[in-house]
Residue frames as qw, qx, qy, qz and C-alpha x, y, z in Angstrom:
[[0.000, 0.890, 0.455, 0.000, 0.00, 0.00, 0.00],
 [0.394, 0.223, -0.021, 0.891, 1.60, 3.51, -1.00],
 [0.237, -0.803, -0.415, 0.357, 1.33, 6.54, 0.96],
 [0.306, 0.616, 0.125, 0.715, 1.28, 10.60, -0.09],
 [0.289, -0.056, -0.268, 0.917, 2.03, 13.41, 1.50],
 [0.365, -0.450, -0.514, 0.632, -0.50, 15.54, 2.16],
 [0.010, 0.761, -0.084, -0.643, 0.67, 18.77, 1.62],
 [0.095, 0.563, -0.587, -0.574, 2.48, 18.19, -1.67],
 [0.790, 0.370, -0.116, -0.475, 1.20, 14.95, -2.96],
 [0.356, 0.647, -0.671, -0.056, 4.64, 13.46, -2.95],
 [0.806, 0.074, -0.574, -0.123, 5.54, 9.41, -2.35],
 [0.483, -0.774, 0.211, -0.349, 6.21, 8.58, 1.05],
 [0.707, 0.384, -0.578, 0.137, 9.46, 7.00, 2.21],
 [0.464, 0.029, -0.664, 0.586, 9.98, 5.61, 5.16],
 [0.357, -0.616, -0.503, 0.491, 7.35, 7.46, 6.92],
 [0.094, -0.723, -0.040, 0.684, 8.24, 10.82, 5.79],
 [0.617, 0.729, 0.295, -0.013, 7.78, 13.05, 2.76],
 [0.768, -0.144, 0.132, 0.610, 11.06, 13.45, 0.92],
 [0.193, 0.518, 0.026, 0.833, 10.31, 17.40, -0.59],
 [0.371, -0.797, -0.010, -0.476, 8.68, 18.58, 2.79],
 [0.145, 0.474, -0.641, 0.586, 10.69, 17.06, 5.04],
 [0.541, -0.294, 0.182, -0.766, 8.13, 16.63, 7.00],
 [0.057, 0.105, -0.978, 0.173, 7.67, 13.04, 9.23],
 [0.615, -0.164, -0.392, -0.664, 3.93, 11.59, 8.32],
 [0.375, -0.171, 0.789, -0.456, 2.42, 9.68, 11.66],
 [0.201, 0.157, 0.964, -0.078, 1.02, 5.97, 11.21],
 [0.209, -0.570, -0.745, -0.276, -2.52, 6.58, 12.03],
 [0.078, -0.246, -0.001, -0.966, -4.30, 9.36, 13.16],
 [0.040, -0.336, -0.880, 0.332, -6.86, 8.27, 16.13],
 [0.279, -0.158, -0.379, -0.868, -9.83, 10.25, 14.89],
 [0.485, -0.515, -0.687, -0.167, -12.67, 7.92, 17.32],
 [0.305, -0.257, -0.504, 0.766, -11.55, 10.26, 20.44],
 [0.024, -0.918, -0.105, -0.382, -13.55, 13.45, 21.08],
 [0.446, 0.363, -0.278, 0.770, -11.05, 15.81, 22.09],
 [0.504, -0.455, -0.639, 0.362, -11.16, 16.59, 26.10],
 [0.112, -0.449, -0.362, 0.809, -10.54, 20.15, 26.56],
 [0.189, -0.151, -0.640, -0.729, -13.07, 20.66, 23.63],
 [0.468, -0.452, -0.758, -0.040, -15.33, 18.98, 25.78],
 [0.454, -0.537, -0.410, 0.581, -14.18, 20.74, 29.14],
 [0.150, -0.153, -0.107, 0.971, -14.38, 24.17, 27.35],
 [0.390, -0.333, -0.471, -0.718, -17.93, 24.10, 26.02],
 [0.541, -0.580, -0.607, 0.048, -19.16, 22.66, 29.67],
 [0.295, -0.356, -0.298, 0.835, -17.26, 25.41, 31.72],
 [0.148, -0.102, -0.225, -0.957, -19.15, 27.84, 28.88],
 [0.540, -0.516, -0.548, -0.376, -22.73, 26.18, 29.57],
 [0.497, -0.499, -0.536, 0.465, -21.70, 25.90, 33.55],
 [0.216, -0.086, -0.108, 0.966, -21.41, 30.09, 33.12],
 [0.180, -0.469, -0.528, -0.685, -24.69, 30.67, 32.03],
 [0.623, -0.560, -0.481, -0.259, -25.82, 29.62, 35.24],
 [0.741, -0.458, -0.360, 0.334, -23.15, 30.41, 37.57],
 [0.125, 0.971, 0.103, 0.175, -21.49, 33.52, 36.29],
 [0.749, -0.520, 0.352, 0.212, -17.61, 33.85, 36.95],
 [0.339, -0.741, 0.483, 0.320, -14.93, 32.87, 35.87],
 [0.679, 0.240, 0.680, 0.140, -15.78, 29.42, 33.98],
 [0.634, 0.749, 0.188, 0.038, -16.62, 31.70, 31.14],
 [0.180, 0.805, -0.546, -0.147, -13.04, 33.58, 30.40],
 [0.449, -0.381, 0.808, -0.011, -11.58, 29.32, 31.45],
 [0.694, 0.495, 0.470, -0.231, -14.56, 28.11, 28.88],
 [0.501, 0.838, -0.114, -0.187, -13.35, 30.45, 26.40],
 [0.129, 0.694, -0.684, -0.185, -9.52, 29.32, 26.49],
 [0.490, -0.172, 0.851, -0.080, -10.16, 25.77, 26.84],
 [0.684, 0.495, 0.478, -0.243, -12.16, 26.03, 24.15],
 [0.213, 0.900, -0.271, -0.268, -9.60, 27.42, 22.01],
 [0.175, -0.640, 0.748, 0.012, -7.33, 25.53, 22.85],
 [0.600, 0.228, 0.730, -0.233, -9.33, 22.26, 22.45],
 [0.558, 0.705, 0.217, -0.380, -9.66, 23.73, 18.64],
 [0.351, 0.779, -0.506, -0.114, -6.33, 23.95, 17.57],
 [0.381, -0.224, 0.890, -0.116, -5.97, 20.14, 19.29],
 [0.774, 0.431, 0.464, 0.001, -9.23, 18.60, 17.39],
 [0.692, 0.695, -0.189, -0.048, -7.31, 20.40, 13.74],
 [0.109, 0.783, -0.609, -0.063, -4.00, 19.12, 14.65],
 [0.438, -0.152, 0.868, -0.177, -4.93, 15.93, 15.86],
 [0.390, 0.087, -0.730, -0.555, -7.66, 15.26, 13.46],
 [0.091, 0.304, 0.901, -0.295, -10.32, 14.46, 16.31],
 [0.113, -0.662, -0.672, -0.312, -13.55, 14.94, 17.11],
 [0.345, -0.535, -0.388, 0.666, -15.00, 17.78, 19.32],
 [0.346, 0.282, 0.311, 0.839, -14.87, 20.44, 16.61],
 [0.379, -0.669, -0.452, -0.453, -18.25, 21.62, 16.52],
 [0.506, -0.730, -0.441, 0.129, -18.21, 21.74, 20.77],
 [0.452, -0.327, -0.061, 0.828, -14.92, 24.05, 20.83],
 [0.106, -0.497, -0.444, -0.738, -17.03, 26.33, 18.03],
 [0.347, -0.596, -0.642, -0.336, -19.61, 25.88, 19.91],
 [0.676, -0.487, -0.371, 0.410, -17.92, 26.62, 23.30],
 [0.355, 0.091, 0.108, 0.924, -15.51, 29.77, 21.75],
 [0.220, -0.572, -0.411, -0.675, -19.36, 31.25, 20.74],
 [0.523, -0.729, -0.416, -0.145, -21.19, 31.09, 24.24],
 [0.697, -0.338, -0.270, 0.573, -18.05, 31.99, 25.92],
 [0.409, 0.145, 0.242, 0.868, -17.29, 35.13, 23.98],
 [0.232, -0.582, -0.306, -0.717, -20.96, 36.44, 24.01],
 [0.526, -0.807, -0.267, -0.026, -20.94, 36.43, 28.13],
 [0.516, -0.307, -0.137, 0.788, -17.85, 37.74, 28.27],
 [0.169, 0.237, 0.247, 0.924, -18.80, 40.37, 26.09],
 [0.548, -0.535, -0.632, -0.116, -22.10, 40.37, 27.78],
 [0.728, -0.571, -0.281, 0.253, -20.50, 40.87, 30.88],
 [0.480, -0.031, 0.110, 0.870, -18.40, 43.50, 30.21],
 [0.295, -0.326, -0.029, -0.898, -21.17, 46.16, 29.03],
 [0.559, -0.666, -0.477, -0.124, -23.30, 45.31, 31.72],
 [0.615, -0.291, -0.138, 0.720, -20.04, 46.27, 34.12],
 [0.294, -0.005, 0.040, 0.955, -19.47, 49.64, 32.18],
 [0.295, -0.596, -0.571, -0.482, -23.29, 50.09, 31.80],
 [0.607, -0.621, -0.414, 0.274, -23.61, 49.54, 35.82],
 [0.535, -0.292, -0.061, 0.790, -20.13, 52.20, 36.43],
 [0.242, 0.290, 0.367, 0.850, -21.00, 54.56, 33.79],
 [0.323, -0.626, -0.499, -0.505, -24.42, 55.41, 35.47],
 [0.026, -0.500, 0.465, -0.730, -23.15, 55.64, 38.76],
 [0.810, -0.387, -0.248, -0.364, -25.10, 52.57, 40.00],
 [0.596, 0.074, -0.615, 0.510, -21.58, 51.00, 41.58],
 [0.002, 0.285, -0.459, 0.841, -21.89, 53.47, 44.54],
 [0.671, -0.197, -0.152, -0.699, -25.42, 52.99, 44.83],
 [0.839, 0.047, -0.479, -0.252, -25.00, 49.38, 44.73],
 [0.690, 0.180, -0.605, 0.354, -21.99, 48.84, 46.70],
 [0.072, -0.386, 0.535, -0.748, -23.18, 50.82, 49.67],
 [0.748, -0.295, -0.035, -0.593, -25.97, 48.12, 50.41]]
């Protein structure tokens, strides 16, 4: 059975592609879903409801959990999307509500009860 490169198209020798340089792996485990994919779209759903931190931890795990499912070639894709989105719109969310809250002069208001 013959194997190509990839990138360039080129025969594969020994494992590796002989104009890119470049060292092609076996097999590529593709039945996993990818964990901090997982763990950043739950920390983004656990923020809806809990408000905090999870979301900015959602948002990087979820990032991070993206650029693992395209290098790795898992699963999970869709939940780091999915996770990057919900995270991003309560941070952002959460941010004009903050300057909303300061800007009006409710902080004082608020913080003396």
């Amino acid at each position: 059975m013959e194997k190509f490169c990839g990138r360039c198209g080129s025969e594969l020798v020994d494992d590796k592609c002989p104009k890119c340089d470049v060292k092609i792996e076996k097999s590529v485990d593709t039945s996993k879903t990818n964990g901090l994919a997982v763990a950043g779209f739950v920390l983004s759903i656990v923020s809806l409801c809990c408000c905090g931190v999870t979301s900015i931890l959602g948002f990087i795990f979820s990032i991070i959990g993206l650029v693992d499912c395209n290098n790795k070639n898992q699963e999970g894709r869709g939940l780091a999307i999915a996770g990057i989105i919900i995270s991003g719109i309560f941070i952002l969310l959460s941010i004009i509500f903050f300057v909303i809250i300061y800007s009006a002069g409710l902080y004082e208001t608020l913080s003396s009860y």
